[in-house]
SEFI-383739 format. One record per residue (C-alpha): y, z, x; residue number from 1; residue in one letter. Coordinates in nm, 4 decimals. Each point is the difference from the previous one (the first is absolute). Example, Ala and Ser with C-alpha at 12.3 -4.5 7.8 and 13.67 -1.06 7.14 Angstrom:
! SEFI-383739
-0.4500; 0.7800; 1.2300; 1; A
0.3440; -0.0660; 0.1370; 2; S
END
This chain:
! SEFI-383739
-2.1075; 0.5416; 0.4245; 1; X
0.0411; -0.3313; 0.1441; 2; X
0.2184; -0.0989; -0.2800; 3; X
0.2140; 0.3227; 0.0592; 4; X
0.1127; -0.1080; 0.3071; 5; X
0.1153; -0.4017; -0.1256; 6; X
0.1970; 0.2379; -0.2818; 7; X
0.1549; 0.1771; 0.2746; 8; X
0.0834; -0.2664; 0.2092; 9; X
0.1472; -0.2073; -0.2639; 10; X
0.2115; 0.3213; -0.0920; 11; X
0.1295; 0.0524; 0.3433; 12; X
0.0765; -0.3879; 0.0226; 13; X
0.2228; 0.0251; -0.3621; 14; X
0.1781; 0.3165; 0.1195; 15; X
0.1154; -0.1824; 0.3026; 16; X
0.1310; -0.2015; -0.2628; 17; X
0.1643; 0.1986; -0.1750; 18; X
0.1604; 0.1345; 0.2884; 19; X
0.1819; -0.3338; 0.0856; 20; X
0.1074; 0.0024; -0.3368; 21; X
0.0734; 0.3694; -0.0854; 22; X
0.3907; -0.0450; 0.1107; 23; X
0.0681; -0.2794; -0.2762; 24; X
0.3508; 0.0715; -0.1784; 25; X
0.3136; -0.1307; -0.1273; 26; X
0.1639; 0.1371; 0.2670; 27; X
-0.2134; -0.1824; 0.2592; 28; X
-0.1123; -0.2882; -0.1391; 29; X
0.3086; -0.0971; -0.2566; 30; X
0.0499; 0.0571; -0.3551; 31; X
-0.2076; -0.2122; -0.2212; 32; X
-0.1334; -0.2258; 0.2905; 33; X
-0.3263; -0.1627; -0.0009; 34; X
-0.0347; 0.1206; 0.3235; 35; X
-0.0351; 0.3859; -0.1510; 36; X
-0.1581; -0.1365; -0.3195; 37; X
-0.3052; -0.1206; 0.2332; 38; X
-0.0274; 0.3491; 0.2046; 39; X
-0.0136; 0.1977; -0.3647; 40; X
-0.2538; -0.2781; -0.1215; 41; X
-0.1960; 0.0356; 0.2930; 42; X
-0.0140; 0.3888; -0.0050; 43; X
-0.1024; -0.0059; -0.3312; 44; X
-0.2972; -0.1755; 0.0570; 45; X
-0.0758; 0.1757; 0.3411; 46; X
0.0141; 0.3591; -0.2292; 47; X
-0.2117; -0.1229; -0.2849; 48; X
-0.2436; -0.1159; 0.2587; 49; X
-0.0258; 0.2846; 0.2216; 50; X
0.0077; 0.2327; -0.3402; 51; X
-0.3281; -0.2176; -0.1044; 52; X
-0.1587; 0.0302; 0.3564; 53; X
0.0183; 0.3953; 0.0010; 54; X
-0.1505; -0.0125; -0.3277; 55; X
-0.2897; -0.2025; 0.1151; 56; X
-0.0006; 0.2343; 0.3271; 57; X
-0.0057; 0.3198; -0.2468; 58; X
-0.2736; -0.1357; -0.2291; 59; X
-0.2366; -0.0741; 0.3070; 60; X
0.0252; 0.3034; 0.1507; 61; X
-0.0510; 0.1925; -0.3372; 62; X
-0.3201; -0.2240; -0.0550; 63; X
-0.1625; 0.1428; 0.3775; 64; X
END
């Protein structure tokens, strides 16, 4: 249970995130700009992680 609630943290802590990047376009941020190429990098990795912590979060709870 105790690790349920790390997951959960951790998942609230990557959507907030994901929030600061959500807006990331060429419109925004420039066309082919490093600028935009780091917000699309960095939601990449913030969606494969939060994809592997609800995994984890389903697996525990279908364990108890």
């Amino acid at each position: 249970m105790e690790c349920i609630k790390q997951l959960l943290k951790k998942l609230n802590k990557i959507e907030k995130e994901l929030q600061k990047v959500r807006g990331a376009s060429p419109l925004s941020d420039g066309w082919q700009t490093q600028r935009l190429a780091k917000k699309q990098r960095k939601w990449d990795e913030l969606a494969k992680e939060k994809i592997n912590i609800l995994i984890k979060i389903n697996e525990y709870e279908s364990k108890s």
